[in-house]
MDTraj code that builds the backbone (N, CA, C; nanometers):
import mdtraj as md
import numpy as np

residues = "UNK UNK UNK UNK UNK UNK UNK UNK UNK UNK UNK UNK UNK UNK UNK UNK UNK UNK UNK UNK UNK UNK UNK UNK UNK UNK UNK UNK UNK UNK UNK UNK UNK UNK UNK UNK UNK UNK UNK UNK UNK UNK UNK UNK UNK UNK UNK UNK UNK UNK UNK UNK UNK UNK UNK UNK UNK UNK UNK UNK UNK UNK UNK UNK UNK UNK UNK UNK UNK UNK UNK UNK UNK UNK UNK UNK UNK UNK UNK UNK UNK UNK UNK UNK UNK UNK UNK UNK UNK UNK UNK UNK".split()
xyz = np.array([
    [0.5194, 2.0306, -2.1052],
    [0.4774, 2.1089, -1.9906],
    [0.4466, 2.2503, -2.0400],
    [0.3395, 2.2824, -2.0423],
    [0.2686, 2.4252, -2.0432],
    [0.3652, 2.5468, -1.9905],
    [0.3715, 2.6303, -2.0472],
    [0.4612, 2.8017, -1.9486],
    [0.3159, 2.8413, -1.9076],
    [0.3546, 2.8706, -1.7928],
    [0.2947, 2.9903, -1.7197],
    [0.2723, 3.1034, -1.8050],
    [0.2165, 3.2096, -1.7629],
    [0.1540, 3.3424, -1.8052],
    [0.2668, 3.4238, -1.7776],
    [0.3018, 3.5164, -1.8273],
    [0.3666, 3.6412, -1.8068],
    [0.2889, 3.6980, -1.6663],
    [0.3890, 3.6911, -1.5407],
    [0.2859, 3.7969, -1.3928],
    [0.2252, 3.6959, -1.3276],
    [0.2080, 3.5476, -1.3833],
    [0.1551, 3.4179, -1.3124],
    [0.2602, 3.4241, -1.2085],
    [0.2270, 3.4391, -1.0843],
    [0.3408, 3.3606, -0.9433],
    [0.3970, 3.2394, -0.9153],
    [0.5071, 3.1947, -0.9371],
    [0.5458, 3.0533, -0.9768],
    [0.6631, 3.0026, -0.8994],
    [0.6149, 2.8582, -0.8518],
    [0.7256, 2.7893, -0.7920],
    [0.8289, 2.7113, -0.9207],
    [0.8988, 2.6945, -0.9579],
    [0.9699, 2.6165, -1.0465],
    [1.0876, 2.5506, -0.9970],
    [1.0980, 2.4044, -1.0359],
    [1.2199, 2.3672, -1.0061],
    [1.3127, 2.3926, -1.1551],
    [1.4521, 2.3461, -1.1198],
    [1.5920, 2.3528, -1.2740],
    [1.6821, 2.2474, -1.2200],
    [1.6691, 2.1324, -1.3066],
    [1.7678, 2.0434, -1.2996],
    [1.9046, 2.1417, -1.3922],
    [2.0083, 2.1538, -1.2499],
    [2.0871, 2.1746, -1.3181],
    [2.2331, 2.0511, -1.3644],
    [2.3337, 2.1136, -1.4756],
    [2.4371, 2.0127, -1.5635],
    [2.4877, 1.8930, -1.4212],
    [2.5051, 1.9502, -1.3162],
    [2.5265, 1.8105, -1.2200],
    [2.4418, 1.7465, -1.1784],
    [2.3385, 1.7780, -1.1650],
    [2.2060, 1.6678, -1.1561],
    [2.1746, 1.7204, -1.0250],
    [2.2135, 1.8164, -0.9307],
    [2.1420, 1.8645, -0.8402],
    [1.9971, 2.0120, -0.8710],
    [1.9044, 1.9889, -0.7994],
    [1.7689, 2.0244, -0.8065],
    [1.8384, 2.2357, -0.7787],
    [1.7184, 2.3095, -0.7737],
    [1.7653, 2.4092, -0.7579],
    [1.6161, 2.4852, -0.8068],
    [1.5606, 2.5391, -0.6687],
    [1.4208, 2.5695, -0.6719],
    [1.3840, 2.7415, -0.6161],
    [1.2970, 2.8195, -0.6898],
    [1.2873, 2.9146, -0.6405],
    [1.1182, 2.9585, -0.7093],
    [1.1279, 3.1001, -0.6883],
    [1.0428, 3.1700, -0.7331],
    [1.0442, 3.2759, -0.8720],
    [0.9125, 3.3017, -0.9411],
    [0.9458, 3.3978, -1.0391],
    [0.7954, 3.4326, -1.0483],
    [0.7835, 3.5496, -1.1352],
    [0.6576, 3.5720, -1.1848],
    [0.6824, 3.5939, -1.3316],
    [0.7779, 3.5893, -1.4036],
    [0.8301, 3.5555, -1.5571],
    [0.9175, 3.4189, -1.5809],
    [0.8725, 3.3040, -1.6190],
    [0.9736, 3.1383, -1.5734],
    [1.0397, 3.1749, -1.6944],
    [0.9987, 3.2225, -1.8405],
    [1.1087, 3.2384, -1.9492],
    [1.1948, 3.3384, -1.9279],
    [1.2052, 3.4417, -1.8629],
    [1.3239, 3.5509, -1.8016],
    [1.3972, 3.4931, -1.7181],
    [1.3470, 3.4483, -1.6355],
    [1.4220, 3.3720, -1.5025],
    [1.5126, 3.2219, -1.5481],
    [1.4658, 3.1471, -1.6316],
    [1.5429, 3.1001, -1.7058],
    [1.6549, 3.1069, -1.7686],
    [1.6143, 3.1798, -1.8921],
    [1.7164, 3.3008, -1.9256],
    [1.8157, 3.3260, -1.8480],
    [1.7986, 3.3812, -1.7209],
    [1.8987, 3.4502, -1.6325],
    [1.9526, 3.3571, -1.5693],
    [1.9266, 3.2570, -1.5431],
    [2.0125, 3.1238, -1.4907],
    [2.0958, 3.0867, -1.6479],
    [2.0369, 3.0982, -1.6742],
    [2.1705, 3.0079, -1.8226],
    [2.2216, 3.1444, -1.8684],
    [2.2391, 3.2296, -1.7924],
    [2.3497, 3.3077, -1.8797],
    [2.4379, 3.3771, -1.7374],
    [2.4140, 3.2858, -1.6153],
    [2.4910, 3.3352, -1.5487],
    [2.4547, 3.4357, -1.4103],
    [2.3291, 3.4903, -1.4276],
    [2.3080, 3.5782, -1.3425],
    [2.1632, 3.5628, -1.2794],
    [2.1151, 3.4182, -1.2789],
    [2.0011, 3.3754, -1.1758],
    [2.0236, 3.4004, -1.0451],
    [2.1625, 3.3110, -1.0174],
    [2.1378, 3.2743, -0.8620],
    [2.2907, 3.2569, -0.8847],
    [2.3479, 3.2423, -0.7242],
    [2.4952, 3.2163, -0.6812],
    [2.4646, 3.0432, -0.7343],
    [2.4061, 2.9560, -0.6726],
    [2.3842, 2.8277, -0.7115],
    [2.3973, 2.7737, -0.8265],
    [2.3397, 2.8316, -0.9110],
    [2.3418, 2.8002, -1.0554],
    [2.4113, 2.8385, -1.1415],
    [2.4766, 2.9699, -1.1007],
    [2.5872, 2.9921, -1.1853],
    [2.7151, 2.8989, -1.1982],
    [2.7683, 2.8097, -1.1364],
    [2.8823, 2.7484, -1.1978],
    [2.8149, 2.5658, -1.2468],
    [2.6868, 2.5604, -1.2071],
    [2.6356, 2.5074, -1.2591],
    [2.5841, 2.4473, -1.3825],
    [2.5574, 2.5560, -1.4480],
    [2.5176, 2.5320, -1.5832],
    [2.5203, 2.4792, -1.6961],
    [2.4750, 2.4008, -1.8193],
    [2.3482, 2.5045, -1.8130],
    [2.1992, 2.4034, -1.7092],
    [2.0849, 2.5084, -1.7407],
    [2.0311, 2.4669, -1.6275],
    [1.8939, 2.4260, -1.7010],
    [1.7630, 2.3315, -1.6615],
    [1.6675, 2.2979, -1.7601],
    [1.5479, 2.3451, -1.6570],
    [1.4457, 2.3591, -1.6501],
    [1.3243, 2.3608, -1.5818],
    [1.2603, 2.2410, -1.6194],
    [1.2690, 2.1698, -1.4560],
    [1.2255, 2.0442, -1.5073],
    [1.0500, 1.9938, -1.4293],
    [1.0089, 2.1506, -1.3685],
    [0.8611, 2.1400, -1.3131],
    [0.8373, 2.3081, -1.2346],
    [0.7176, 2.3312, -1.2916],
    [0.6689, 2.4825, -1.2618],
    [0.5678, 2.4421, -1.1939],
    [0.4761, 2.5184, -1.0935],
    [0.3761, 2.4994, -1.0335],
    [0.2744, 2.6495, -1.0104],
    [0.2036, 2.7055, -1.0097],
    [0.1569, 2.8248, -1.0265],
    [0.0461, 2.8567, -0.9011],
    [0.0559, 2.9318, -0.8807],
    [0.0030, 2.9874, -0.7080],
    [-0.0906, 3.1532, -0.7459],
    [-0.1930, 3.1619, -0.6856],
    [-0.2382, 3.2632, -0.7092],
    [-0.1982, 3.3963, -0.6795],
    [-0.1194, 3.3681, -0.5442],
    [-0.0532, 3.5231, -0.5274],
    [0.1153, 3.4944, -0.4946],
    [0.1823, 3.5898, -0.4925],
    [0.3108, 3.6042, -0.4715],
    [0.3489, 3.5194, -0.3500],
    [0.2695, 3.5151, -0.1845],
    [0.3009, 3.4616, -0.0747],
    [0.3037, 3.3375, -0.0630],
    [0.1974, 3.2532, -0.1635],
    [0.1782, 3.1372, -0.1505],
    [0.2745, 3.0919, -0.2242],
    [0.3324, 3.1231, -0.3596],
    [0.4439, 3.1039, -0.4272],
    [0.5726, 3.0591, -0.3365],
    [0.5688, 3.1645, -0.2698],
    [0.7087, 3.1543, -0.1941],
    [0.7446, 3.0790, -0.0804],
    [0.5804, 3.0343, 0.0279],
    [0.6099, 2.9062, 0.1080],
    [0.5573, 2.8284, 0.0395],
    [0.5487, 2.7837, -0.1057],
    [0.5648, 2.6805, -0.1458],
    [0.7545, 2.6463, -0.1870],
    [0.7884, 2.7688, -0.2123],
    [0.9110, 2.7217, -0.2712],
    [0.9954, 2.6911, -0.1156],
    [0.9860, 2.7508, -0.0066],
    [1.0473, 2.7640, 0.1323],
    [0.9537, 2.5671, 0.1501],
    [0.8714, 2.5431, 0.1223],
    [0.8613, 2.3949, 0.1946],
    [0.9529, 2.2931, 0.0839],
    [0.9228, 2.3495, 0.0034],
    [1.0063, 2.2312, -0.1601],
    [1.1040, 2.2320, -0.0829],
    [1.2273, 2.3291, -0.0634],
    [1.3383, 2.3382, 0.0141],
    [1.3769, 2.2452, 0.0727],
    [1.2648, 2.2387, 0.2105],
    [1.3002, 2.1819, 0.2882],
    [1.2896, 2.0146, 0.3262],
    [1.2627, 1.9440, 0.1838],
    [1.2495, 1.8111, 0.1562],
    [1.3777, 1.7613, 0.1204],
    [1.3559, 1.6049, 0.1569],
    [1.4834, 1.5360, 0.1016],
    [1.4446, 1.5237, -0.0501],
    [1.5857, 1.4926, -0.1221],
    [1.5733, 1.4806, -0.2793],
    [1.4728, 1.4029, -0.3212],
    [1.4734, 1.2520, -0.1896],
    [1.3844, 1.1328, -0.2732],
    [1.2185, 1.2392, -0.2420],
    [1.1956, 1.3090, -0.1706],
    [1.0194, 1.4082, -0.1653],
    [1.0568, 1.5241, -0.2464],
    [1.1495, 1.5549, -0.2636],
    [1.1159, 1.6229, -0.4050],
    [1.0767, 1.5807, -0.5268],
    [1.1534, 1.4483, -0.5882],
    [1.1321, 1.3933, -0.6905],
    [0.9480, 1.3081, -0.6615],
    [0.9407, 1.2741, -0.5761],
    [0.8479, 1.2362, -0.5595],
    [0.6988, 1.3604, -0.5374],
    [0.7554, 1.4539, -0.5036],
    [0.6513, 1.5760, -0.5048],
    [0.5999, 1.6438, -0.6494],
    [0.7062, 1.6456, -0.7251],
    [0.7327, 1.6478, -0.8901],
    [0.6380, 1.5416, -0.9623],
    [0.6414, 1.4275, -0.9268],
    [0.5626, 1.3516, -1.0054],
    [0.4434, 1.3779, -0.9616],
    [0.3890, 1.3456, -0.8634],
    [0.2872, 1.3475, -0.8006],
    [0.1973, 1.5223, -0.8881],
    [0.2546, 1.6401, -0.8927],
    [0.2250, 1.7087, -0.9426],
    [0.2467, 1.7425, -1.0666],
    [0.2436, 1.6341, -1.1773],
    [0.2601, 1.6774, -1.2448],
    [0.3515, 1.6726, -1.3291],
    [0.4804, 1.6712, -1.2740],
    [0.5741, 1.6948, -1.3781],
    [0.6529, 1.5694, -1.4445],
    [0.7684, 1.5513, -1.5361],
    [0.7900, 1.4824, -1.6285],
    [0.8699, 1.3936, -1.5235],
    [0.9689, 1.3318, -1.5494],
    [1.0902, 1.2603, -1.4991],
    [1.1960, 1.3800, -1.4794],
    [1.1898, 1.3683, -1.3207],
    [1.3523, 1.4160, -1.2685],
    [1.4582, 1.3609, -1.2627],
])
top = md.Topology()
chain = top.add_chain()
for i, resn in enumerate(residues, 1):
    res = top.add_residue(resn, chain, resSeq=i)
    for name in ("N", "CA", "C"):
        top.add_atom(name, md.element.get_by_symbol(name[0]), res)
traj = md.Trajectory(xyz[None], top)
């Protein structure tokens, strides 16, 4: 799977160490990464860890980024995993 651009607007999911999903936004996915595996991403992911990016998706501006990540949300696990493939990404 390709990285995004440095300033690219990005939905990404992170399978994290228990096997639950954990989805947000960034406009750096290797910083934001970073900051989940060392503790200081998110309340979620911190006792989690460590955590993998297991599908990025890239949006042209910041707004669209973010109701994409606000609809990912709001799916059951089996339409997430299934939204993941469908776009793209590897095995969740």
């Amino acid at each position: 799977m390709d990285r995004p651009n440095e300033g690219e607007h990005v939905l990404y999911v992170l399978e994290c160490a228990d096997g639950t999903y954990y989805a947000g936004y960034t406009n750096n996915l290797e910083r934001r990464i970073k900051a989940h595996n060392e503790g200081k991403g998110a309340k979620y992911t911190k006792p989690r860890r460590p955590v993998r990016c297991i599908f990025h998706e890239p949006f042209g501006t910041k707004q669209e980024a973010m109701r994409a990540e606000y609809a990912f949300k709001q799916l059951r696990r089996a339409d997430k995993i299934d939204y993941i493939k469908r776009n793209g990404g590897g095995r969740p």
